[in-house]
N, C-alpha and C positions, 0 to 999 in steps of 0.2 A: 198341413201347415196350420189350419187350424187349431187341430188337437195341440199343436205346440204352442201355440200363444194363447189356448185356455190352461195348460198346465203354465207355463212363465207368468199368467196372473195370478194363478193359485199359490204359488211360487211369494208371489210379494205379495198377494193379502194375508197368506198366514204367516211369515214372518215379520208383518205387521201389526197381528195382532198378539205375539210372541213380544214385542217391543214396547208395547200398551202393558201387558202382564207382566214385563220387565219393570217398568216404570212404576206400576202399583205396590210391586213389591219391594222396591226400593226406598219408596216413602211408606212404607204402612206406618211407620213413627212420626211423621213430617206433620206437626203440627196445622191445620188449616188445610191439607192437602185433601183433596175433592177425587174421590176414585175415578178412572175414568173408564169406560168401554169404547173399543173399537164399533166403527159403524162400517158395515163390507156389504155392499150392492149389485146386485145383478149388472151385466153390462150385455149389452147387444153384441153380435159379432153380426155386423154385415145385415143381409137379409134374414138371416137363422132366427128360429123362434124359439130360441134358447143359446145362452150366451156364459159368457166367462163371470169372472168377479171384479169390481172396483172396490177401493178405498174410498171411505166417504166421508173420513173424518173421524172425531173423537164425540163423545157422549158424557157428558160429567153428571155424574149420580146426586143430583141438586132437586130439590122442591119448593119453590115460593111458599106454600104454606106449612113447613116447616122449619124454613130459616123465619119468616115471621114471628112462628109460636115462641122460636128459639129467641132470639131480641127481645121481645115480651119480657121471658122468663128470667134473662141476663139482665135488663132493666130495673125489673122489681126485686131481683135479689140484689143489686148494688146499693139502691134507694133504702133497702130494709137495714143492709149494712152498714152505710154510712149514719142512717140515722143511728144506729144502736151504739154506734161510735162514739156518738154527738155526747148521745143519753149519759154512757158511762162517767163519762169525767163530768156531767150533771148531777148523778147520783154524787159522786164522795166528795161535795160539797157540801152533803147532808148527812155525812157518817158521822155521828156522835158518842160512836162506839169508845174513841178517846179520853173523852170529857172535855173536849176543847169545842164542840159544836156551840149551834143556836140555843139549844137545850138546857144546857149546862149555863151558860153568861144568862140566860133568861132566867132560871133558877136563883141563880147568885144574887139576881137584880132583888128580886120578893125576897129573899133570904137575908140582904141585906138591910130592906124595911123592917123586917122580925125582928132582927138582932138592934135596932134603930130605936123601936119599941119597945125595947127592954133597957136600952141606957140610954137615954134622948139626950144628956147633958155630956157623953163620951166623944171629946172633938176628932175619937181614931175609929171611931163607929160614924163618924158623920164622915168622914172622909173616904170611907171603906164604898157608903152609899154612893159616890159621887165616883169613884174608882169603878163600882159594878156597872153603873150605869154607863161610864164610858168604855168600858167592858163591852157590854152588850152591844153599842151601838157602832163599834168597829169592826165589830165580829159581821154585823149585819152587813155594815159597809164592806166588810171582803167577800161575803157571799152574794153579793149585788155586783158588785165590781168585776169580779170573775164570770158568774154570768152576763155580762157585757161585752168581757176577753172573748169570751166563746163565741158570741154573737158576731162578735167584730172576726173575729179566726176564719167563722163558717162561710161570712160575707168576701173574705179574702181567697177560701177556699173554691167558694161558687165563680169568681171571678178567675179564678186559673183552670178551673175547669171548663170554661167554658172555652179558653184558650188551648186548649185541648183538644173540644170541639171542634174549634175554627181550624184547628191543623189536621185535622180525622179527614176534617170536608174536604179541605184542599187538597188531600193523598189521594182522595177518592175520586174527584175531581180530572186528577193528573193521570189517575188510572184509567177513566173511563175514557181519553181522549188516546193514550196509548192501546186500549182494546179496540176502540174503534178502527184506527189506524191499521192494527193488524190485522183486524177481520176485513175491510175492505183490498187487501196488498190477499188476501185468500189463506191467510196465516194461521194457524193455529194460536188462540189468546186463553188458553185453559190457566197456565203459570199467573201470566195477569188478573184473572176471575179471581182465582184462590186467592191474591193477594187484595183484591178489592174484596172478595169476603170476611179474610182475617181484618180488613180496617173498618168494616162494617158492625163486625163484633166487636171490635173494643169501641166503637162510639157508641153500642149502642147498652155500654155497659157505665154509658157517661152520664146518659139522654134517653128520652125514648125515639126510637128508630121506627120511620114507616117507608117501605120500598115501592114503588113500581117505575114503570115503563113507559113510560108516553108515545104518541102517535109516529112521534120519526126516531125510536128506537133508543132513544135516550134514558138513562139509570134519573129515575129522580128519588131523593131522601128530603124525607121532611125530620123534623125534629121539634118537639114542645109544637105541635103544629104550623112551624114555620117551614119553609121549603130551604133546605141550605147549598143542596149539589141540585142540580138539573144539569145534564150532558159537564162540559166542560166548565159551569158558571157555578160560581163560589158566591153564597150569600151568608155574611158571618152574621153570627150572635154577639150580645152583648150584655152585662147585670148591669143595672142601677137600682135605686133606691125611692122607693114609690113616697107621697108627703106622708106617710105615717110610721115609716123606715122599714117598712117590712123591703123584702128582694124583691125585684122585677127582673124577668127576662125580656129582654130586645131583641128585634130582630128588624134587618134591612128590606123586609120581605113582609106583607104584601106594602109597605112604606116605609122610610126610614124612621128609625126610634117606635115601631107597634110594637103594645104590651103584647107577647102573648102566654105568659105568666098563668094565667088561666088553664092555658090547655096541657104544661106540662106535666106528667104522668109517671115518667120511669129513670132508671138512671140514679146517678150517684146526685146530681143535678137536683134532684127530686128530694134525695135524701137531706141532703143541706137546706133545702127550704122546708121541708117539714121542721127537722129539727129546730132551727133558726126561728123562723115565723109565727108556728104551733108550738112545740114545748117548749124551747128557750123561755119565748116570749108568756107563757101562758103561768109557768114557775116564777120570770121576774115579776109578774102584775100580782102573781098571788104571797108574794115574799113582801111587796110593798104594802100592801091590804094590811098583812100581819103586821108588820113593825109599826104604820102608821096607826091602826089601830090600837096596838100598846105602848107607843106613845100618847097618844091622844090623850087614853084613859089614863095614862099614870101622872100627864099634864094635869089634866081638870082636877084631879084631887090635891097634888103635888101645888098647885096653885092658890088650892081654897084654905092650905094650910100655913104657918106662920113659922120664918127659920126662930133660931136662938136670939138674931139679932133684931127680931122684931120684923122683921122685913115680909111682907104676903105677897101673891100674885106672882111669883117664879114661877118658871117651867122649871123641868128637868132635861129633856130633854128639845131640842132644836129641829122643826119636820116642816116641811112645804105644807099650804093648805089646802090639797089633796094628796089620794095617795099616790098618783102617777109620781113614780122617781122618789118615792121616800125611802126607799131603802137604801138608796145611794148618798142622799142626804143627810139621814138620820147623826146627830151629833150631841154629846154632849153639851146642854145648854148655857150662851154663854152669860146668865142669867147666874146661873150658880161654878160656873167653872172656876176653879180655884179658891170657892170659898164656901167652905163647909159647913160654915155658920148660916147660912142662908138655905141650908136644908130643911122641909119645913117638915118638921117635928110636931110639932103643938097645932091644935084645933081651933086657939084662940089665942089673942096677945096677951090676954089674961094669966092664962097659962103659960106663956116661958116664963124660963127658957127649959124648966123641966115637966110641960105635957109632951105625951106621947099618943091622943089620941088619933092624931092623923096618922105617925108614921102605922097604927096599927090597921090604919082605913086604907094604907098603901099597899101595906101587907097583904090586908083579905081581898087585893084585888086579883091574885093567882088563883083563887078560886071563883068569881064570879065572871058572865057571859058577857065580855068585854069587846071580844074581836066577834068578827065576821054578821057582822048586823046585829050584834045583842043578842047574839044563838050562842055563841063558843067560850070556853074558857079561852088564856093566850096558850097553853100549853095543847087543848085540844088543837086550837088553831093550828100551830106550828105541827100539831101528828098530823093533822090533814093534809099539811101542807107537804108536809116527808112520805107520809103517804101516798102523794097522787106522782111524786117522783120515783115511788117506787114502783106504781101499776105501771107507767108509762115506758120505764125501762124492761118490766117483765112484758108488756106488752110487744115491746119491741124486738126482745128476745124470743115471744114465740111466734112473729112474724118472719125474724131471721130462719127457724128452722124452717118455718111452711116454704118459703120464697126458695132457699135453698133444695129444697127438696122437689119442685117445683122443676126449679133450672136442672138440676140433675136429671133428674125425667124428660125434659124436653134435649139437652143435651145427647144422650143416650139414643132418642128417636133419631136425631140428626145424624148419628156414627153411626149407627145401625144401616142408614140409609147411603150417607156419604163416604164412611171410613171402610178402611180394607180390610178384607177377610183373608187371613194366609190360605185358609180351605179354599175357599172360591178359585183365590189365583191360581193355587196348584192345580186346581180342577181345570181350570182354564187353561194355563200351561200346558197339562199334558194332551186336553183337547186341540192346540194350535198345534203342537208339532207333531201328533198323530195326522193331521190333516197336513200338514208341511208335507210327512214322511211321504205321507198317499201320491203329494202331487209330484215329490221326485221320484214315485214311481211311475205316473202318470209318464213322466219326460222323460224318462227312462227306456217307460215303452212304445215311445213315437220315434227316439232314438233308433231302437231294435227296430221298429218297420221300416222306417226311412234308411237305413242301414240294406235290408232286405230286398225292400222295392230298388236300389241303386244296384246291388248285382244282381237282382233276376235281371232290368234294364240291359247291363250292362252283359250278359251272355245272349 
């Protein structure tokens, strides 16, 4: 009787482990799905000092410090991406490949002084001035304006995503109170894991992601170093706007409304404040530099000169008295708007209304080191200035390959580890119902004795 209920366990361990190998290979395509092995234990019969088999459960092919790596890795390629995202519709605010750029209406502007210079008394050459310069200074005003759009997009961006966030937590959240539930009922919660892993990896393709475990067995997730899941408690995030308008992240966690902005690292989350705070911001202060800059300088000379009608001390153009926000400012001045005659030509009242030496002093300002502290032409100025948007995009572009390349590679460790091998299963397969087949011979031949011992008995 023994022998019979060491073969009836043999019996159900290996067509339990048949059912495991059924299951893996039914998901080998099942996105998120966590391989699993069968766990089969010794069992005591009795006094005997060797016993039958039990079922002990399932085994899911997981590593803590490879789903970390992996998080990592999905963190900083989203953050690489989203910035490079940001960058591009930054760049072709700066194509001048057209003739419609900053380049082009700045050119027109000096080009307009030359041609000023040579007819000072032509009232459609003073007009033309007065056209360039309002030229220039809308053109500015759109590529100011637009990096503002962006700013404001990326700020509306970080705020949904974080709302993203807050719903990631709370899946994960709802998940960890349904695993628990199962695991204490003695349930099997391998389907629930996979599915709290799948929601693990897209948050932490949002945010940077850190996991453990706490003392009573509880999942905790922090994010930007705030804690957002612990066991069943949802602590949400939030963006606001620090006094100098860059992004903040919030969090209810370790008090309501703490920055902790600071610690954020990975994610898409990540990529938006870069974007937003560093380049955005770092292109709009050096775009304002430039125009304030040439305006300034084309003010003070523009000023010391004298129109047709006699009239001195005009701007030309209209700019706040720094550069913060002159880009967005920048206007045709209303000093000379709509009147052409007050463009100042002449060097002296002496001379009109036919000197030309100022508009020729306006002129040779395209050549002399006007912007960026009396180092730069306005022309170098402005290639510096397309310049460092275009290191900043290629820079970002060869952090998208590294980052990608990166996630790929830790992705790969993780399947390697966790996903299914049809080899394996098969291998496994045909090892469980060779040992199947054993044990129905086993019962087979307890069958044939117990058969045997009944008519020897029975003569």
């Amino acid at each position: 009787m023994s022998l019979l209920n060491t073969a009836r366990d043999a019996l159900a361990a290996q067509s339990y482990g048949l059912d495991v190998t059924g299951q893996n290979i039914s998901n080998v395509n099942t996105p998120g799905y966590v391989r699993r092995s069968p766990i089969l234990e010794t069992q005591a019969l009795g006094t005997a000092t060797t016993g039958s088999v039990k079922i002990g459960g399932l085994q899911r092919a997981t590593d803590v410090y490879t789903e970390a790596a992996t998080y990592t890795a999905n963190g900083s390629a989203a953050a690489a991406n989203t910035r490079d995202q940001s960058l591009a519709s930054v760049e072709s605010l700066f194509n001048d490949t057209s003739g419609q750029g900053l380049a082009s209406s700045l050119g027109n502007v000096f080009s307009s002084f030359s041609a000023l210079a040579a007819n000072p008394t032509d009232a459609t050459t003073r007009a033309n001035v007065l056209s360039a310069a309002d030229a220039f200074s809308q053109r500015v005003n759109q590529t100011a304006n637009s990096l503002a759009q962006t700013s404001n997009d990326l700020l509306k961006q970080g705020q949904e995503t974080v709302s993203e966030i807050n719903q990631r937590a709370t899946d994960i959240a709802k998940l960890n109170s349904q695993i628990q539930q199962a695991q204490a009922q003695g349930n099997d919660a391998s389907d629930l894991l996979d599915q709290r892993d799948a929601k693990l990896s897209d948050l932490s393709s949002l945010v940077d992601v850190h996991t453990y475990t706490d003392n009573q067995g509880n999942l905790v997730v922090q994010a930007s170093g705030a804690t957002i899941v612990n066991g069943s408690t949802v602590s949400a995030l939030s963006v606001g706007l620090a006094a100098d308008g860059s992004m903040q992240i919030l969090s209810n966690q370790p008090s309501p409304g703490s920055d902790v902005t600071q610690y954020l690292t990975g994610g898409s989350l990540a990529g938006i404040k870069q974007a937003r705070d560093g380049d955005i911001a770092s292109v709009s202060a050096q775009l304002d530099q430039f125009a304030f800059d040439v305006a300034s300088a084309v003010n003070t000379q523009h000023a010391a000169g004298y129109g047709s009608d006699g009239s001195t001390g005009n701007n030309l153009f209209d700019i706040p008295p720094t550069a913060t926000g002159a880009a967005r400012a920048i206007s045709l001045s209303a000093d000379v708007a709509g009147h052409p005659e007050r463009v100042a030509a002449a060097s002296s009242a002496a001379t009109t209304p036919g000197g030309s030496d100022n508009a020729a002093a306006l002129s040779g300002l395209s050549t002399q080191t006007i912007a960026s502290g009396n180092t730069e032409t306005a022309s170098d100025a402005y290639g510096d200035l397309v310049g460092n948007v275009g290191e900043l995009r290629a820079s970002s572009q060869r952090n998208v390959t590294t980052q990608t390349a990166v996630q790929q590679q830790a992705q790969t460790m993780q399947q390697s580890l966790s996903g299914v091998s049809l080899d394996d299963e098969m291998v496994a397969l045909t090892k469980y119902q060779n040992a199947y087949g054993a044990a129905s011979k086993v019962l087979n031949t307890v069958d044939q004795m117990m058969s045997d011992l009944m008519n020897a008995v029975g003569r």
